[in-house]
N, C-alpha and C positions, 0 to 999 in steps of 0.2 A: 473461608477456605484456609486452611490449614499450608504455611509452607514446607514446598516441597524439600528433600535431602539434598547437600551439594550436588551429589552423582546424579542424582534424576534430573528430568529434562524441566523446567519452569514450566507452569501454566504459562499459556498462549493466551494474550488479548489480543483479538485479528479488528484491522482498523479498515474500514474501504468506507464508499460514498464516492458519489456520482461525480462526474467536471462539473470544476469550479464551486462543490460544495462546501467546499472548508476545513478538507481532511490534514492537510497540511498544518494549518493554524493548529488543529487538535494536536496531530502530532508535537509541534511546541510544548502546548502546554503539558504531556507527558512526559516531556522529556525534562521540563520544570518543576513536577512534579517526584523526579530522582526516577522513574523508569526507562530502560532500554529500550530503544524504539529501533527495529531491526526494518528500515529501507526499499522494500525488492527492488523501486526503480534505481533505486542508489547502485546498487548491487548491480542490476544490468548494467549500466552505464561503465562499471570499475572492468564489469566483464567484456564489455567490447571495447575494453584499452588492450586485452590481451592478443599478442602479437598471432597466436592459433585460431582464435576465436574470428578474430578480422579475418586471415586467410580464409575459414571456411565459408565466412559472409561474402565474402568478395567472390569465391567460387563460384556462392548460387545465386547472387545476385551482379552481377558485374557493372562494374563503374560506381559503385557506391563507397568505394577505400579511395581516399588518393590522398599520395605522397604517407603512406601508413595513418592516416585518420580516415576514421568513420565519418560521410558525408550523411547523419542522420536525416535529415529532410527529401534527399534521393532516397534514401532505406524505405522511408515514409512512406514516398512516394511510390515506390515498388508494391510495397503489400497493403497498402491500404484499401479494402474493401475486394482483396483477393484473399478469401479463406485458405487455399491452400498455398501459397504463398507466405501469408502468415504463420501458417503452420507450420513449416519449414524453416521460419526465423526461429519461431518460439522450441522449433529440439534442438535446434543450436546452442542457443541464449537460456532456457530455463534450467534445464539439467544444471549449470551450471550455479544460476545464481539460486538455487535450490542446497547447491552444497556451500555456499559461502555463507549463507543463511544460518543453514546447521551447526556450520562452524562458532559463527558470532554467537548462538544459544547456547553452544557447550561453553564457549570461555564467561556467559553471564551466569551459568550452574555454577561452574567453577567459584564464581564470586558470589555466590549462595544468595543470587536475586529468586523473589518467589517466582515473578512475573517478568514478563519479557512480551513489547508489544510489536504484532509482526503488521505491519504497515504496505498492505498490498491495494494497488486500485483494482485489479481484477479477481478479487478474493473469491467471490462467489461465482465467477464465470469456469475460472479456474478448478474449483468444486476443493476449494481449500478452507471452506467454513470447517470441513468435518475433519480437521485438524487442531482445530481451535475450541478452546474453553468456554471461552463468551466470544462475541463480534460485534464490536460496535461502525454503524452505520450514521455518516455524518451527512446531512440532506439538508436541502433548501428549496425555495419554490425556485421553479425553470428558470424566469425570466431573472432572476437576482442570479443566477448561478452564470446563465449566461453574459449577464452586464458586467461578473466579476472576470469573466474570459476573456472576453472580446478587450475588458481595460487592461489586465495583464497581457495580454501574448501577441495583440496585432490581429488577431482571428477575425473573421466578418461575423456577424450571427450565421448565417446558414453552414457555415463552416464548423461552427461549436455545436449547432443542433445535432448536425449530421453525424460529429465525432458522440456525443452523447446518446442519437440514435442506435448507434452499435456496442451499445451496452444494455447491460440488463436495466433493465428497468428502474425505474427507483422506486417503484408501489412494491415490487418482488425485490428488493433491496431490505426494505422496512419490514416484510412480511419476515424474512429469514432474520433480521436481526435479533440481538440479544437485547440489547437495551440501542434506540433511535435518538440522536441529538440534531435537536433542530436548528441550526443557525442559520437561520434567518433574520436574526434580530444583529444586537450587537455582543462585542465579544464577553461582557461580564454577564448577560445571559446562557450565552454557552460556557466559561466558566463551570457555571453553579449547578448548570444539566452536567457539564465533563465530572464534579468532583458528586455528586450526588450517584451516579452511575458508578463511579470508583466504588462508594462506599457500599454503594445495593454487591457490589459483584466479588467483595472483599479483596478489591486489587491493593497489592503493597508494593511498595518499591524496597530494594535490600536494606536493610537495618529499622524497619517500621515494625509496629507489631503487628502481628497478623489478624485477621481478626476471625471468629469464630465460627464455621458454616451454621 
């Protein structure tokens, strides 16, 4: 693929996979790799420091602000496994980090990157695939996905299942994907899936040559 003009928008690499599959690690190594790795949860997180954005959480949620911070785990607590609920978080909080997003993509045009990777866990729930160029989906079998949860976060198993139950699937994860990297193994396997993928999708980082559709 061909890079695109400063003024046009960079092709999109869109990055998602399941809890505890390794999306994160991936991200590293793109960002290792000299590409911009654009956050959403990053992004939410910067966006409920904002002092409007609280107020409005705190309106429709009450008791989940004190002393001006977000008490996430109450928030959690509130909409977890309440759709509508959730719904009512996510038009507070998306709209926004949807334009912080945009923003970060115009100033990596600006710096004449081809690609730019948008780094969402809910990519495909969201129906944000059909904004993106390629999608790379990072997966692993259940039980390692879970054993990497429950060691990082305190989680019980039933706890990760269940947060993982309210997600799409991972068979319909892999089906939608553009190219699948499976880490399961260890990390200079996924390496050599991550830069072989690069090469299949002609992804560059800014100042590499591009390579030819």
């Amino acid at each position: 693929m061909s890079s695109p003009p400063s003024s046009a928008r960079p092709h999109r690499l869109g990055l998602t996979g399941s809890i505890g599959a390794g999306k994160s690690t991936v991200a590293a190594l793109l960002r290792e790799r000299g590409l911009t790795v654009l956050d959403a949860d990053e992004q939410a997180r910067l966006v409920t420091l904002e002092p409007e954005v609280l107020a409005e959480i705190e309106a429709a949620f009450p008791g989940v602000v004190r002393e001006g911070v977000l008490d996430r785990a109450a928030l959690a607590a509130q909409v977890f496994g309440d759709p509508a609920r959730l719904a009512r978080l996510n038009g507070v909080v998306h709209p926004r980090v949807r334009a912080r997003m945009l923003a970060l993509e115009t100033a990596a045009a600006a710096r004449g990157e081809p690609w730019v990777v948008q780094d969402v866990p809910l990519l495909f729930e969201g129906g944000l695939e059909r904004q993106m160029d390629a999608v790379l989906v990072v997966d692993a079998p259940l039980e390692t996905r879970v054993a990497r949860v429950v060691a990082r976060s305190g989680l019980t198993r039933g706890e990760v299942l269940a947060r993982d139950a309210r997600q799409m699937p991972g068979e319909e994860k892999r089906r939608r994907a553009t190219v699948v990297l499976d880490n399961g193994g260890g990390l200079e396997a996924l390496e050599a899936q991550l830069d072989a993928a690069l090469a299949r999708l002609g992804v560059t980082a800014a100042g590499a040559p591009a390579r030819p559709e």
